[in-house]
N, C-alpha and C positions, 0 to 999 in steps of 0.2 A: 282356980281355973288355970291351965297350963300357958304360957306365952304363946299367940298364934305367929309362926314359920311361916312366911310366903316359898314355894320354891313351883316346880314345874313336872308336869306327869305326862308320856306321850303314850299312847294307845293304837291299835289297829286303826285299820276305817270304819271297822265298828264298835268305836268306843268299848273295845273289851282289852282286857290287860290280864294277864295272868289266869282266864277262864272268869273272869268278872268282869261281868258290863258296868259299866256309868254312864250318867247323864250331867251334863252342865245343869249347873242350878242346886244339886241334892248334896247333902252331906250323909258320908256313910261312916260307921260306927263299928267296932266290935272288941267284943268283954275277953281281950288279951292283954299280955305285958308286948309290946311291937319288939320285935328282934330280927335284924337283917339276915335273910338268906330261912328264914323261919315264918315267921307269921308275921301281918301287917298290912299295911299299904304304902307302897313305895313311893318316894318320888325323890328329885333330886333339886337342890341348890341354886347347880347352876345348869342353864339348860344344855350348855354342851356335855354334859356329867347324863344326857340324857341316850344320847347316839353314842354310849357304850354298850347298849341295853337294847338300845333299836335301832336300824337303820335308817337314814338322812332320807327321810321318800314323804314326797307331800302329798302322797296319799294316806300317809299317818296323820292323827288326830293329836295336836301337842294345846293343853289345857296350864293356863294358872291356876292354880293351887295352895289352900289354905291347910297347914295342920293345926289341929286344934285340941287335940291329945297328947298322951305321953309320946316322946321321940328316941328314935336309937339311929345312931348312925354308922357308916362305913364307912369305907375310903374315900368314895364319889359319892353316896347314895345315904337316904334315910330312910326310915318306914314310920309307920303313927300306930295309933289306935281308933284315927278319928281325923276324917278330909272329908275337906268340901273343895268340888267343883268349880272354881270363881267361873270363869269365863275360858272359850276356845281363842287362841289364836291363830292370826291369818299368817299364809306362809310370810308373806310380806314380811310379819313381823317377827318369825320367829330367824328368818336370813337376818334382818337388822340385829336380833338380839344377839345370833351365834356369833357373827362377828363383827371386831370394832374396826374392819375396812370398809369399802366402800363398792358396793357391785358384785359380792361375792354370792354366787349360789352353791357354794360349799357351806361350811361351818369352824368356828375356832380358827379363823381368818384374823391377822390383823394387817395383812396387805390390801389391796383392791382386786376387785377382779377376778378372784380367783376359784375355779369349779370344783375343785380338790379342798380340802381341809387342812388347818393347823399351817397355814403358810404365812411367814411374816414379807415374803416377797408379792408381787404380784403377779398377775396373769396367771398363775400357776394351776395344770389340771389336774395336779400328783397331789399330795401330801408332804406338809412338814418338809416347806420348802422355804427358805430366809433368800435365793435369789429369784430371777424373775421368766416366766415361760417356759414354766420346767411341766412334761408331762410326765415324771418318773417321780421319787420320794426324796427326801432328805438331803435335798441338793443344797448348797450353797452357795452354789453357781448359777448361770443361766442358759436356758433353751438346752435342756436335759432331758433325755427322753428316759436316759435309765436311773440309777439312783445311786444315792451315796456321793455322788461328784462335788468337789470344791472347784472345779475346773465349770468351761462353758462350753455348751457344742455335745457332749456325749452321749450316746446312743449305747453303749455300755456302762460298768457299774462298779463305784469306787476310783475313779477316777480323780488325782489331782491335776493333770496335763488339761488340756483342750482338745476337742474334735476327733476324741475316741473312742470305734463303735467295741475294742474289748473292754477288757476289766484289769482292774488295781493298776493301771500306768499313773507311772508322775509325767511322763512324757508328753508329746503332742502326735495327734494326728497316727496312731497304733488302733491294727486292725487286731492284733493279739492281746495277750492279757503278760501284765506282770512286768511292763519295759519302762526301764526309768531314760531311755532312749527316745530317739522321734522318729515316726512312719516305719514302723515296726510292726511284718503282720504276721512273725513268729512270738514266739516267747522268754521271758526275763532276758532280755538283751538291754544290755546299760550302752550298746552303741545304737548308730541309727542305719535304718533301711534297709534293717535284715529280715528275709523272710525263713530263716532257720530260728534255731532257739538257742537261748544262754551265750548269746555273742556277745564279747565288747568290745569288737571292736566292729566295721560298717560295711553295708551291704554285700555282707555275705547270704548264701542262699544253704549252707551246711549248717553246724549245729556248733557252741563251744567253740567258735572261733576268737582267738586274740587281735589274731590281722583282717586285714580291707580282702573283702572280691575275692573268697573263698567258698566255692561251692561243696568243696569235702567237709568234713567235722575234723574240730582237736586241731586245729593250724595255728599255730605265732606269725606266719609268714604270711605271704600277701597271695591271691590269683592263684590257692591250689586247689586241686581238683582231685586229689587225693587226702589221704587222712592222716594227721598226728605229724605234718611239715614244719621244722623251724624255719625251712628255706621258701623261698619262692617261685611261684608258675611252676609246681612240683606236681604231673598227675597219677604219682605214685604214692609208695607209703612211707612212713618213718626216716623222710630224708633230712638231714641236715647240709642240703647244698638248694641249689638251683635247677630247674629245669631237668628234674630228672622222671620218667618213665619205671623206673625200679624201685629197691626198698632196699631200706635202710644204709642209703648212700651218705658219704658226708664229701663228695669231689664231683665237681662239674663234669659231667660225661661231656665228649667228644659226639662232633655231631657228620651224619654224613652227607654230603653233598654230589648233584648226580651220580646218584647212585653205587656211590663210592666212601670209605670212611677219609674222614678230613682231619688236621689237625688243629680244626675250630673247636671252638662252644658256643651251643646257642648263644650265649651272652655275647660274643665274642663281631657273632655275625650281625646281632642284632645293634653294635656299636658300629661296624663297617660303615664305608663311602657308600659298598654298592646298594647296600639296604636303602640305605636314605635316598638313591638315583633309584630304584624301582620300586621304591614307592611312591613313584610322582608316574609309574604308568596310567595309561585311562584306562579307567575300568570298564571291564566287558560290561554290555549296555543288556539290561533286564528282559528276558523273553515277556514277550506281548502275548496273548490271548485273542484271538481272532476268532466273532461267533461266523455260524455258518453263512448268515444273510450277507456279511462284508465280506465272504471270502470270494476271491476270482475264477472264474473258470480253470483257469490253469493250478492254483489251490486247492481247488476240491479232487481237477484228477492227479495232485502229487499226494493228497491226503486222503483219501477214501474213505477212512474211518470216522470223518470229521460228521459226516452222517449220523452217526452214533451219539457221536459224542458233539456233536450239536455245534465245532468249530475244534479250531489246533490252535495247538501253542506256536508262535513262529518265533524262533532262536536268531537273536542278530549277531550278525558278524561285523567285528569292528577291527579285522585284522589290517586294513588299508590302515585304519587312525592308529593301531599300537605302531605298524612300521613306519608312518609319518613322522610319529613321535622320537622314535630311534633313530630314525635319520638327522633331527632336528638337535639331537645330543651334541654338546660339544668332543671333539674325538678323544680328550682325555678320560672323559667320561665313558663313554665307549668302553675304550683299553678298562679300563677299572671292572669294568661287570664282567670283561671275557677275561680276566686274570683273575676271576676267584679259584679256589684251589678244586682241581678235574673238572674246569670247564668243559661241557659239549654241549657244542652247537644245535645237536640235534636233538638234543632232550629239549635245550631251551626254546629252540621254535615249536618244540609239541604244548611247550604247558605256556609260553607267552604269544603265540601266532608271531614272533619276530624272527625273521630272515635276516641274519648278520651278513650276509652273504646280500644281499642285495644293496 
């Protein structure tokens, strides 16, 4: 007589398997050699060797199992010539048997807790997760929604960074794929907080940047707005200088001032006394929005249209505070801003509301 095999058989809900019914209690029988994938009656080992075959649903029928016949086996799987039925078991027990955590309504658990399968982590509703409150696969990490991550926080996949909703970053906190960078929501950038792609260096918004605060592509330079700049605040093309508007410069252009050409450069003005003294003007104060119900009678008949449009915009005027401000100047300071080179007066009161004359 052949050694009896204890292992485990799971079936429909109605105890059929393969277009064979059974009943707990009966031993069934049949005049073959059992060969997997060929003839027999199958069962397996070990019961998670079971949920390759069938799905994890407790509304399957999962029975202990004697063989009692000749056996062949597979990878996972055996078959006989000859089972018997021992007894059904309760889902209860077949959760305790799939795994050795504790709490798990998955299976092939050896964490706790976990709704997902094959996780040595806990809390996990994914699969084949060694960290913990992963709802995605094969994390490492924790509170992973996508898969693959050795990282924690991901919402994307392959991740070794933290708090990345793309994919393959070693980085943190990338909304793109590929950035060994942080908060990156373009692509392969090894700097950080570019929303273009292939940058290394940071927060540019172009493509293949080397330099910082480039919104063109192909820059080494810093703040251009044009393409292929080794120089900087270039929003042109192919320059090797500064501040140029054109292509393929390598000398600071000359800049013009009221409306006339000077013999500055930007860079030049941008070093100046006067820049540094008008940029302390106050700045023109934010048009308001005024709905219809708070506007005045006198309001509605300078606006008419506000009818329509349900209220205006009202524009302030802060020319009393810029000329307060200018008068409040010490007078060497003064002299310095009306000595830039083609001073006039009257351009300057158009674009500052100041009256030097006053």
């Amino acid at each position: 007589m052949s050694n009896i095999v204890k292992g485990y058989k799971v079936f429909d809900k109605n105890w059929t398997c393969r277009g064979f019914k059974y009943e707990v209690g009966k031993t069934y029988e049949d005049d073959v050699v059992p060969l997997c994938d060929e003839r027999g009656f199958y069962f397996c080992k070990d019961l998670n060797d079971c949920f390759n075959y069938y799905s994890f649903n407790p509304q399957n029928k999962v029975a202990e199992v004697e063989a009692l016949g000749d056996i062949n086996e597979d990878e996972d799987r055996c078959c006989t010539n000859k089972i018997r039925i021992v007894r059904e078991l309760t889902w209860e027990e077949v959760l305790r048997l799939a795994n050795s955590g504790y709490n798990n309504s998955g299976y092939g658990n050896s964490g706790d807790c976990n709704s997902g399968y094959g996780n040595s982590g806990d809390y996990n509703s994914g699969g084949n997760n060694s960290g913990y409150y992963n709802s995605g696969y094969y994390n490492s990490g924790d509170h992973n929604s996508g898969g693959y991550n050795i990282g924690d926080f991901n919402s994307g996949n392959s991740n070794s960074g933290y708090s990345n909703s793309g994919y393959s970053n070693s980085g943190n906190y990338n909304s793109g794929r590929y950035n060994s960078g942080n908060y990156n929501s373009g692509r392969y950038n090894s700097g950080n907080h570019n929303s273009g792609d292939c940058n290394s260096g940071n927060h540019n918004s172009g493509d293949c940047n080397s330099g910082n605060y480039n919104s063109g592509d192909y820059n080494s330079g810093n703040h251009n707005s044009g393409d292929y700049n080794s120089g900087n605040h270039n929003s042109g093309d192919f320059n090797k200088t500064n501040f140029s508007n054109g292509c393929f410069n390598t000398t600071e252009h000359k800049i013009y001032l009221f409306n006339k050409a000077s013999d500055w450069t930007y860079q030049e003005w941008l070093r100046s006394r006067a820049h540094s003294i008008l940029y302390q003007i106050p700045m023109k104060c934010v048009p308001v929005y005024i709905p219809l119900k708070k506007m005045t009678d006198d309001e509605k008949k300078k606006y008419p249209e506000a009818e329509v449009t349900r209220g205006y915009l009202k524009i302030c005027d802060n020319t009393e505070e810029v000329n307060a401000w200018w008068r409040s100047l010490p007078q060497d300071e003064r002299e310095t801003v009306k000595s830039l080179p083609n001073f006039d007066k009257d351009i300057f009161k158009e674009i500052t509301g100041i009256d030097i004359d006053k």
